[in-house]
C-alpha positions as CSV (number, residue, x, y, z in Angstrom):
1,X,19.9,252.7,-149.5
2,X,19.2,255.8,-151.5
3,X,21.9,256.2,-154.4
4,X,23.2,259.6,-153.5
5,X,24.2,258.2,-149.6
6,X,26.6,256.1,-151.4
7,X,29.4,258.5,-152.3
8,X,28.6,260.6,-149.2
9,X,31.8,262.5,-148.0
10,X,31.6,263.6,-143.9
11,X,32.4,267.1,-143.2
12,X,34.7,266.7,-140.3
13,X,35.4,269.3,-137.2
14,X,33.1,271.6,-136.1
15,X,30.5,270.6,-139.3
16,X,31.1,267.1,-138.2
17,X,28.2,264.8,-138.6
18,X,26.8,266.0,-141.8
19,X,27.6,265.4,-145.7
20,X,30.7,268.0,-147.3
21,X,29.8,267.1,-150.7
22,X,28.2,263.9,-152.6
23,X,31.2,263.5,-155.1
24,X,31.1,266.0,-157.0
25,X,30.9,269.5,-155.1
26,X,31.3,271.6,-157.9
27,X,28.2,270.0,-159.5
28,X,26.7,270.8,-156.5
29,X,27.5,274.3,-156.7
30,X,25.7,275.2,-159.6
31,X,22.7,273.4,-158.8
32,X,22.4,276.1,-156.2
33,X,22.7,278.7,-159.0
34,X,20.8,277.6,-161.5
35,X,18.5,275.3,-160.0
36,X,17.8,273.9,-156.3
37,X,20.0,271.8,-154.1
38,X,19.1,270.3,-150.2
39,X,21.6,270.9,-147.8
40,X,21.8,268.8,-144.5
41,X,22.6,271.7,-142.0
42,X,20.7,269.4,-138.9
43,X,24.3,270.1,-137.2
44,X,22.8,273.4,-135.9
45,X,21.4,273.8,-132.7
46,X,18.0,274.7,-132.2
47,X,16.0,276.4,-128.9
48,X,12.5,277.6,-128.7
49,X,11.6,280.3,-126.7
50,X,7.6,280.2,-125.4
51,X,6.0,282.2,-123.2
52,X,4.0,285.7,-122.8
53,X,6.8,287.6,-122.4
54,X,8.8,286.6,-124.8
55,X,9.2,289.2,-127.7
56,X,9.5,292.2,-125.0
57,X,11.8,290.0,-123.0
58,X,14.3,289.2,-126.5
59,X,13.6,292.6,-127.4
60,X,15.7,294.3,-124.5
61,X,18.8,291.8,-124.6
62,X,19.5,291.1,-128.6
63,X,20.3,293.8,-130.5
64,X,17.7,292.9,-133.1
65,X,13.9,294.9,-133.0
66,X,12.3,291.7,-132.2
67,X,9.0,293.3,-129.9
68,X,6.6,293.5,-132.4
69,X,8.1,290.4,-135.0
70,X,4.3,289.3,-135.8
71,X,3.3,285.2,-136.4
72,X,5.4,283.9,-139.2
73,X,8.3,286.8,-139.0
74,X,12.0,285.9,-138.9
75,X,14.6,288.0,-138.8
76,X,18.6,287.4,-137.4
77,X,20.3,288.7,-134.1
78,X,23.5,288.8,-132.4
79,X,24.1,289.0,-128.7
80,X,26.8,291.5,-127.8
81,X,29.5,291.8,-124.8
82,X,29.5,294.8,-122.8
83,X,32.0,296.4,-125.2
84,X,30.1,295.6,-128.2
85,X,31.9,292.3,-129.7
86,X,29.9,289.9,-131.0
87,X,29.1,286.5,-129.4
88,X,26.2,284.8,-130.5
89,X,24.4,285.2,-133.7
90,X,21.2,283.6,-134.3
91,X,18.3,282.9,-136.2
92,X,14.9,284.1,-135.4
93,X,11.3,282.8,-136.0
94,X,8.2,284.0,-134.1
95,X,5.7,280.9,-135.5
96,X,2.4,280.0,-133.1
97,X,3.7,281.7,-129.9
98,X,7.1,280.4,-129.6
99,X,10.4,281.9,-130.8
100,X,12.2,279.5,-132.2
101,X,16.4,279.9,-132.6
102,X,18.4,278.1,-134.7
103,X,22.3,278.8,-134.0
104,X,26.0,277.7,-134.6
105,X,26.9,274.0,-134.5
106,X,27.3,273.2,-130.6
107,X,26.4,277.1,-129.4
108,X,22.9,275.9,-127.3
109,X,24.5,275.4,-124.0
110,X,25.9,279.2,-124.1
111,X,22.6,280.4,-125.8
112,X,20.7,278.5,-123.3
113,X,23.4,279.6,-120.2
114,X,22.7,283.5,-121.3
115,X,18.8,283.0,-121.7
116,X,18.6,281.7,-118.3
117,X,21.0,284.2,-116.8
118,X,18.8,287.2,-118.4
119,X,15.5,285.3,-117.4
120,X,15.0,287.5,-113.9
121,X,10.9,286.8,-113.1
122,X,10.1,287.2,-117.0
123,X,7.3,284.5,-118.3
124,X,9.7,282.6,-120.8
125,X,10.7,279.2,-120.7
126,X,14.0,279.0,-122.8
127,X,14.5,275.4,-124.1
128,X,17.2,273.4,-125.9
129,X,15.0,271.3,-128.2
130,X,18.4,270.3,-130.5
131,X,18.1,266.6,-130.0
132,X,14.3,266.7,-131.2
133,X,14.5,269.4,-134.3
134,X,16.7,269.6,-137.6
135,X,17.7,272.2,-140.3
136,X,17.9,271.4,-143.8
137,X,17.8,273.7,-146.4
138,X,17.0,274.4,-149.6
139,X,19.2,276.9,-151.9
140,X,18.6,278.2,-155.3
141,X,16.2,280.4,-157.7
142,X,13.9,277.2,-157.8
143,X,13.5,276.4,-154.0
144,X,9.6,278.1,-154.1
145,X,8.8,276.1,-157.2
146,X,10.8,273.0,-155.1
147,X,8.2,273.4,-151.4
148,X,5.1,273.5,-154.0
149,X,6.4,270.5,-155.7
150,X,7.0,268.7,-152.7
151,X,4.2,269.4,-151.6
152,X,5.2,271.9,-148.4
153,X,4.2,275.3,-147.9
154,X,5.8,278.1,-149.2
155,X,6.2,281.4,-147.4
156,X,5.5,284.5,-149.5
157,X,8.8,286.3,-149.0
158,X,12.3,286.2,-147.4
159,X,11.5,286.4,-144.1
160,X,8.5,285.3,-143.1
161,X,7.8,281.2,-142.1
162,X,4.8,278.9,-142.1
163,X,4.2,276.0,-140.0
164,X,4.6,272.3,-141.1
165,X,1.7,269.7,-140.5
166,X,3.8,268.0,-137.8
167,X,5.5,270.4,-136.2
168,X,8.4,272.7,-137.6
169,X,8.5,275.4,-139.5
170,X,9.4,276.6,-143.6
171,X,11.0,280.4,-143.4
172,X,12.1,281.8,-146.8
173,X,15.4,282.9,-146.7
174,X,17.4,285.5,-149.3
175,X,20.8,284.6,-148.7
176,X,23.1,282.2,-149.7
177,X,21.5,282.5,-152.9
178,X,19.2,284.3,-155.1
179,X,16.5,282.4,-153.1
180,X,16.6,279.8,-150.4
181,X,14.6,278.0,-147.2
182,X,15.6,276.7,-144.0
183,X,13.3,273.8,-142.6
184,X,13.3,272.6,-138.9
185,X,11.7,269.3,-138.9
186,X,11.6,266.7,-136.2
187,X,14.9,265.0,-135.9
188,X,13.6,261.3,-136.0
189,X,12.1,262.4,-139.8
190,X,15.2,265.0,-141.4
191,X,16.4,261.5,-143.8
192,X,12.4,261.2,-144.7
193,X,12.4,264.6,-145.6
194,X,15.8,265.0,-147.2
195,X,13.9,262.1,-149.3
196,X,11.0,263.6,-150.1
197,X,12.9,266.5,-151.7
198,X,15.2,265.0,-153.5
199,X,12.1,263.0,-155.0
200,X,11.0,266.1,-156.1
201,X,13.6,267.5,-158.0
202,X,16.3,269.0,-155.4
203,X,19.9,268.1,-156.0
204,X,21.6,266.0,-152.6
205,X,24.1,269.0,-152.3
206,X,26.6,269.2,-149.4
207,X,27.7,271.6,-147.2
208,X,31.2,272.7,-148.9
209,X,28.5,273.8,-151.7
210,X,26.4,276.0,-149.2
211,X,29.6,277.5,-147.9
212,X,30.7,278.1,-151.4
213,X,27.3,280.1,-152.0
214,X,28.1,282.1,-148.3
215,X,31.3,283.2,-149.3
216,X,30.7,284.2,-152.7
217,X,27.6,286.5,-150.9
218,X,29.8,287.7,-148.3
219,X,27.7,286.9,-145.4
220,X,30.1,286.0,-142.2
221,X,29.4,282.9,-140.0
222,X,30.0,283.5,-136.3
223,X,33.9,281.6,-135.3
224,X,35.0,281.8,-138.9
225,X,34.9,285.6,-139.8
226,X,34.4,286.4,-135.9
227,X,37.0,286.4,-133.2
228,X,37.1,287.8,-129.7
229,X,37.5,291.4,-131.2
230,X,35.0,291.3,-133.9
231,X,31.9,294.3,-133.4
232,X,29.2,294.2,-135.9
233,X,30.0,296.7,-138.2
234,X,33.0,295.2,-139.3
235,X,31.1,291.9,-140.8
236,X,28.0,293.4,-142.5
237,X,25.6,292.7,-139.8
238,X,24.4,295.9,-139.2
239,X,20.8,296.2,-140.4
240,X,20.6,292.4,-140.9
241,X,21.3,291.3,-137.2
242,X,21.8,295.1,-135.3
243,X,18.7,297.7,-135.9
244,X,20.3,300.6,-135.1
245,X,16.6,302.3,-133.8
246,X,15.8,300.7,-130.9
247,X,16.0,300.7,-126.9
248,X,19.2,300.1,-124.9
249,X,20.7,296.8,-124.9
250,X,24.1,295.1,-123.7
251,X,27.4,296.9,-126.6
252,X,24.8,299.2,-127.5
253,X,27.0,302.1,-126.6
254,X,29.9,300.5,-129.2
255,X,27.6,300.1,-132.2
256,X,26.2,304.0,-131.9
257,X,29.6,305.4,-131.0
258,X,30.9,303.3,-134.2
259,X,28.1,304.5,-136.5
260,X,28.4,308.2,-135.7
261,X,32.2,307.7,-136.9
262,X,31.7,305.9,-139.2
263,X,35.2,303.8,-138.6
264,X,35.0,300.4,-137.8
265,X,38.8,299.2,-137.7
266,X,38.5,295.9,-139.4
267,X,36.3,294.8,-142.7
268,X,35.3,291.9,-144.5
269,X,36.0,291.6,-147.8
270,X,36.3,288.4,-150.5
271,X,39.5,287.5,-151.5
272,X,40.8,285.5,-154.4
273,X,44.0,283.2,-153.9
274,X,46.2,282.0,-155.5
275,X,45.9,278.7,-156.5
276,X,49.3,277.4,-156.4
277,X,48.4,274.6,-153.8
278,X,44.9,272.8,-153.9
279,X,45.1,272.8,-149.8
280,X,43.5,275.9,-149.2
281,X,44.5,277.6,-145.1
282,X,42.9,276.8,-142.3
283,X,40.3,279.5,-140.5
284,X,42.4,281.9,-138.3
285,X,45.2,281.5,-140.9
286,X,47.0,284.9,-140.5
287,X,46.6,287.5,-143.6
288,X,50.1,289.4,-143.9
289,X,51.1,292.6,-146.0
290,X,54.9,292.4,-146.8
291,X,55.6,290.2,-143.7
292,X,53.1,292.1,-141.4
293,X,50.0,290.8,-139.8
294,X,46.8,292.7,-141.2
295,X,44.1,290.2,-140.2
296,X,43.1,286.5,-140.6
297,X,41.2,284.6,-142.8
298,X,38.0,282.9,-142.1
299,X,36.4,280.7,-144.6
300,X,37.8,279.0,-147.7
301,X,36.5,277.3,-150.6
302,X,37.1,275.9,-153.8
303,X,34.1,278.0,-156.0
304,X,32.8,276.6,-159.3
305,X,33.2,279.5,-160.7
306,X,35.7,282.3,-158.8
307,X,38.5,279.0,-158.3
308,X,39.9,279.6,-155.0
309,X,38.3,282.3,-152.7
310,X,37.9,283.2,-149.1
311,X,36.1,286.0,-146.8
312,X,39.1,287.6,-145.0
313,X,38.4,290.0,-142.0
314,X,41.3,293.1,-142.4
315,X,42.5,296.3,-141.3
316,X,40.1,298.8,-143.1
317,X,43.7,301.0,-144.3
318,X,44.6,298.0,-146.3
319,X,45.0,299.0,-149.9
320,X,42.1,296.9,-152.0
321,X,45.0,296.6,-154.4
322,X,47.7,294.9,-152.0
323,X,49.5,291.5,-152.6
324,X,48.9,289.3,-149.7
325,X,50.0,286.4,-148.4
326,X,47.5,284.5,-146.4
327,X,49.9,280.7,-145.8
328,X,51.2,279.6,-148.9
329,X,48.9,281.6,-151.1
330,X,49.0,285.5,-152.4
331,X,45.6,286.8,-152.2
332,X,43.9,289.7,-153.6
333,X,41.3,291.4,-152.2
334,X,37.8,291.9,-153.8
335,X,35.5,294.7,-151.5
336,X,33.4,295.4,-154.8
């Protein structure tokens, strides 16, 4: 058994089934910093997408530009209600004519349910391939130098993905940290490959350490910083996930009525805590301004650095400088 399974610590609800940290998360953390970690992330589900009509057929009901997303382009997108509140987010690759989606843990069957819904009589063939392909990831300024090393391609740029010998794909990624990578590999081989990176230099880092890197880069995760009400402006996904240039699609009529006003009601902001109590809120945990409900809190960590922080979604009239409470903590707010 490789060393580093020994003091593996289990993530537990809905990250179940992959490692929290390897003993020492704060460790972890600034491998991603300063170096390169390998994060287990094969909870995420993953779809593929073939077919000739695929990119026009995305195109019209994401709200991501996604029709002319060449071989090797990736890019992000979020599905929208009729009233513009966000449902599903996900992660696109166009990579040897298949589309290839790579969502929230356990979110295929209502990706899947809304692909087939939308299909009408286009030439797509929308599959849920999550029990054959895994995510791992690589985070930190050395993850290109890490793929040469290794021996796997690298891609020449955030957002753009090469194939695997195999099967799978390598797309650079620019978030959670100066420089990252997402891999989807075959299932039956993620531990082989997990290996092979660790042999050739990555740090076994855990997923408390990714979401440490997340929240310090205030990027939102859909069901932590997202509830029923949430619209796109709100979390920072406009431009990443919403192009605001491009034909009609399902909320559309929110996002332009909220961009010409330019007053989305909620934002996301990082907040520092308190640190009076080690057990840090739960997701959802209300955020209150003298006794009064202003918004919730969606994930929080324990940072290597900032101690303990969290991305809070609240009203945009908050004052930046206000003490809150958010449970047993005061928290101050950090929109910088």
């Amino acid at each position: 058994m490789t060393n580093y399974v020994q003091t593996a610590v289990a993530a537990t609800e809905r990250d179940a089934g992959v490692t929290w940290h390897y003993g020492d998360p704060l460790r972890e953390q600034r491998a991603l910093a300063t170096g390169v970690g390998v994060i287990d992330r094969s909870n995420r589900d993953v779809l593929v997408v073939p077919g000739e009509d695929r990119l026009a057929w995305l195109h019209s009901i994401c709200s991501q530009h996604v029709a002319d997303l060449g071989d090797g382009d990736a890019t992000e997108s979020l599905v929208l209600s009729p009233h513009g509140h966000v449902e599903q987010h996900w992660q696109v690759t166009e990579l040897n004519d298949t589309v290839w989606l790579d969502t929230e843990p356990g979110a295929a069957p209502d990706v899947l349910k809304y692909l087939q819904m939308m299909r009408f009589l286009k030439r797509v063939e929308p599959v849920d391939v999550t029990d054959q392909w895994a995510v791992l990831s690589l985070v930190g300024p050395a993850s290109a130098e890490l793929l040469a090393l290794a021996g796997l391609p690298v891609p020449e740029r955030a957002g753009r993905a090469t194939a695997l010998d195999g099967g799978g794909l390598v797309r650079r990624m620019s978030w959670p940290g100066p420089d990252a990578a997402d891999l989807i590999v075959p299932r039956m081989s993620a531990t082989d490959v997990f290996d092979r990176l660790v042999q050739a230099g990555a740090a076994p880092t855990g997923l408390w350490a990714f979401e440490a890197a997340r929240v310090e880069a205030r990027r939102p995760r859909l069901g932590f910083e997202t509830d029923h009400r949430t619209i796109p402006h709100e979390v920072g996904w406009i431009g990443p996930a919403v192009h605001l240039d491009k034909g009609c699609y399902r909320g559309q009529e929110t996002v332009a009525r909220v961009q010409n006003l330019g007053r989305p009601p909620r934002m996301l902001a990082l907040a520092h805590l308190s640190g009076e109590t080690d057990v840090l809120p739960e997701p959802g945990t209300p955020v209150e301004l003298a006794g009064r409900a202003v918004g919730f809190l969606g994930t929080a960590v324990h940072h290597y650095e900032l101690g303990p922080v969290a991305l809070v979604v609240v009203k945009r009239n908050v004052p930046t400088d206000a003490a809150l409470q958010v449970g047993e903590h005061t928290a101050q707010l950090d929109v910088g």
